[in-house]
Each structure stands twice: as C-alpha cells, then as structure tokens.
C-alpha positions as CSV (number, residue, x, y, z in Angstrom):
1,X,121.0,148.3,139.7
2,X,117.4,147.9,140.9
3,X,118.5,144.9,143.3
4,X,120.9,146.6,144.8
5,X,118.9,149.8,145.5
6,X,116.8,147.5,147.0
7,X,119.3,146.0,148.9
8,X,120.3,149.1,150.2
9,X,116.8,150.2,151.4
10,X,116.6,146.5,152.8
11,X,119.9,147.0,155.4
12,X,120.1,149.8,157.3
13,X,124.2,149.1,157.8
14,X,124.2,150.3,153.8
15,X,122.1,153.6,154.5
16,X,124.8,155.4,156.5
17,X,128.7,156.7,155.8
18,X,130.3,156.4,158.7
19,X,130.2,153.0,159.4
20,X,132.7,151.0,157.0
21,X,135.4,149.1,158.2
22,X,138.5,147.3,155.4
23,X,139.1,144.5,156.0
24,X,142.3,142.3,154.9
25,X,142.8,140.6,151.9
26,X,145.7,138.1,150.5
27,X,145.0,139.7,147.0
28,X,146.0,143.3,145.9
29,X,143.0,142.8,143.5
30,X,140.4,142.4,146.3
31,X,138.9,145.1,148.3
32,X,137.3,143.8,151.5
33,X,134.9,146.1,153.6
34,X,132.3,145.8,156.4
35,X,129.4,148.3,156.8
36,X,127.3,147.5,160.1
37,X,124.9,149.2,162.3
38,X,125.9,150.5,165.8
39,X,124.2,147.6,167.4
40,X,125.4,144.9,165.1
41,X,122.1,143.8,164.1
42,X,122.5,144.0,160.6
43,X,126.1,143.3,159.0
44,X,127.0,143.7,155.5
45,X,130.2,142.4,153.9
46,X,131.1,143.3,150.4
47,X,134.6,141.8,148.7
48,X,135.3,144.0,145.4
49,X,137.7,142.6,142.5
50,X,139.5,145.3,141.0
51,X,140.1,143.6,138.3
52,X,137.8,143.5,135.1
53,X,139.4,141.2,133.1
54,X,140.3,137.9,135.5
55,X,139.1,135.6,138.1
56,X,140.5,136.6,141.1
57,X,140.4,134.9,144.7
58,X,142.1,134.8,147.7
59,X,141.3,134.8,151.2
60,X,139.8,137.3,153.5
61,X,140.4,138.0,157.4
62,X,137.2,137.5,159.4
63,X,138.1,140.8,162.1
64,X,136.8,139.0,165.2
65,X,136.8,142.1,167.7
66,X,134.6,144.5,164.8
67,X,132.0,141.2,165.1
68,X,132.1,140.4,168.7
69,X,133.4,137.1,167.4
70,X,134.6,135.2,170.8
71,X,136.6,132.2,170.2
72,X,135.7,130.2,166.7
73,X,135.1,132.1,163.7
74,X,131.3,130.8,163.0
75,X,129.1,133.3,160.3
76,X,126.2,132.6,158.1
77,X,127.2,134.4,155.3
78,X,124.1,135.1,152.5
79,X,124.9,136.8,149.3
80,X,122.5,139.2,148.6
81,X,122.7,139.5,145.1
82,X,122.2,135.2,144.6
83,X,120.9,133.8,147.6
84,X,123.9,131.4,147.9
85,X,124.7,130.5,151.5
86,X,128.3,130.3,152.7
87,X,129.2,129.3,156.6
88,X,132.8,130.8,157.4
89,X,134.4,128.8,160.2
90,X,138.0,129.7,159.5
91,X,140.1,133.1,160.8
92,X,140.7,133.7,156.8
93,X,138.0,132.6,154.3
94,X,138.1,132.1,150.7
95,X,136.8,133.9,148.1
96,X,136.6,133.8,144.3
97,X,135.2,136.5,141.9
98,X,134.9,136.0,138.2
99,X,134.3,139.7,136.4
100,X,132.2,137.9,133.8
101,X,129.5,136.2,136.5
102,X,130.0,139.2,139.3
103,X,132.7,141.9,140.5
104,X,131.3,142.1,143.9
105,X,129.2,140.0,146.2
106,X,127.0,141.9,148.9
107,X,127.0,139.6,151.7
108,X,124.3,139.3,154.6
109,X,126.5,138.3,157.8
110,X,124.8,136.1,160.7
111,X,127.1,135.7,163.8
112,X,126.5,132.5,165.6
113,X,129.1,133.0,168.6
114,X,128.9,137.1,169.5
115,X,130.5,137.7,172.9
C-alpha cells in the first residue's frame, strides 16, 4: 500500500476523477483503464484481473486517438510497482496477471509517435 500511495502522489494523472478512460480487453476477467492528465504528459495504464484464484491474460487495445497515437502503435510502457519495461508496438498487446505474484500492474506510458 505505501508504494502505491506513493505512486499516486508521484503522477498527477492518479490525483484526479475525471480523467479515466476503459479500455478493451479480450478477457471478461481483465479490466483495462487509462487515467491521464489534460495535456498528456503523464499517462497511467492499469489492467485489473478480476479473478483471485487464476492466471489470467489476454490482450489489450492500445486506444490510438485517447494517446495521440498517429500511425504505429510505439509506447514505453514501465510498471510502476516492478520497474519492468515493456515496449507495445502492436494495436492489441498482451498481458498476463498471476493473483499469486500481482492482481494489477500500474503502468507508466511513454508515447514515442504522438501526432
């Protein structure tokens, strides 16, 4: 809980309400949501697996037009809570949560291609 509090105080995108955007999922057990600042300078993406009992993955839709994406999906996406580094060149991404390692990665996006 502390890293994530600190997290929060860290991004400004995670200190306001209004600004959460769902994405899509190909997995009833994932939740996918955005939460970015008016500007875009700070992007947070967090996938949530419903499901407390079993690894669940799937793929989720980069939404190019909420970005600014133009042309080729290409993010630098940082997971807060680990520090792994994932670069998403694809429309759809993959993703796989295990409820006994994490439920739900808070990810740090980096746009390399804005409009």
């Amino acid at each position: 809980i502390t890293k994530v509090n600190h997290i929060r105080k860290e991004h400004p995108a995670l200190q306001d309400t209004w600004n959460i955007h769902f994405t899509r999922t190909d997995n009833e057990s994932l939740m996918s949501y955005i939460k970015l600042t008016k500007d875009k300078s700070n992007i947070v993406w967090c996938v949530v697996n419903f499901d407390t009992d079993d690894r669940q993955s799937g793929f989720v839709e980069v939404p190019k037009a909420l970005l600014g994406v133009s042309g080729t999906v290409n993010l630098k996406v940082t997971d807060l809570l680990t520090g792994q580094v994932y670069h998403w060149f694809n429309d759809w991404n993959y993703v796989e949560l295990n409820p006994d390692r994490r439920q739900a990665p808070i990810f740090k996006v980096e746009v390399n291609n804005r409009r």
